[in-house]
Structure formats: structure tokens, C-alpha cells
C-alpha positions in Angstrom: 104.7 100.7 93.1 105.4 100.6 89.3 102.6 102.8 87.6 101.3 102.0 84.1 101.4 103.9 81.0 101.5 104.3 77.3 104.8 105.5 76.9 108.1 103.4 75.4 111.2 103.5 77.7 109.5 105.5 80.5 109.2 104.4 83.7 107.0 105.6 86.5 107.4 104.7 89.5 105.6 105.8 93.4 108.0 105.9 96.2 106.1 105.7 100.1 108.3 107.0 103.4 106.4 106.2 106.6 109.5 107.9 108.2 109.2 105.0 110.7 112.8 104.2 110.6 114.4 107.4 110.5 116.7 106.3 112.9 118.3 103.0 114.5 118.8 104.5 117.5 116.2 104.4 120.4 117.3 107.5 121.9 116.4 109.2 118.3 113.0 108.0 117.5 110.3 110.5 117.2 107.0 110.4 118.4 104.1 109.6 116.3 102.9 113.5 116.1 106.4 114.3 115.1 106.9 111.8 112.5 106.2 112.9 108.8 105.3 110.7 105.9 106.0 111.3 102.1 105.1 110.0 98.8 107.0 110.8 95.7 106.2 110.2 92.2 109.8 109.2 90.2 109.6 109.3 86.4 112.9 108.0 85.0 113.5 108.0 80.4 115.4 104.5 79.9 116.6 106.6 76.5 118.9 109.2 78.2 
């Protein structure tokens, strides 16, 4: 998701992880009560 704000050349972005497909193998898969989730908030200067 693309995050608005006043700044020229700045982007901000918010990055979700379910951790649903941490692997493509069966064998790997962890159960729900195992499985994490993240969220991470990316701000990248289009300048540099």
C-alpha cells in the first residue's frame, strides 16, 4: 500500500507478510500458532 504525503520525491510505502507461504514444500509448512506475520513501513528518497 502506497502511503500519502507532502513530501517531493519520497515515497512511502507499507509492506504486509502473512508468512503463509514461507515454504513450497508441504513437509515445511507451519502451523497456524507457529506462523508469524509482519508489517514494515519502507520509505525510499527518489533524489539519492
Amino acid at each position: 500500500m502506497e502511503l500519502a504525503n507532502d513530501s517531493s520525491g519520497i515515497v512511502e510505502l507499507m509492506v504486509l507478510d502473512n508468512g503463509n507461504f514461507r515454504s513450497r514444500d508441504d513437509n515445511k509448512i507451519l502451523l497456524p500458532a507457529d506462523n508469524d506475520s509482519w508489517i514494515v513501513h519502507l520509505i525510499v528518497n527518489l533524489h539519492i
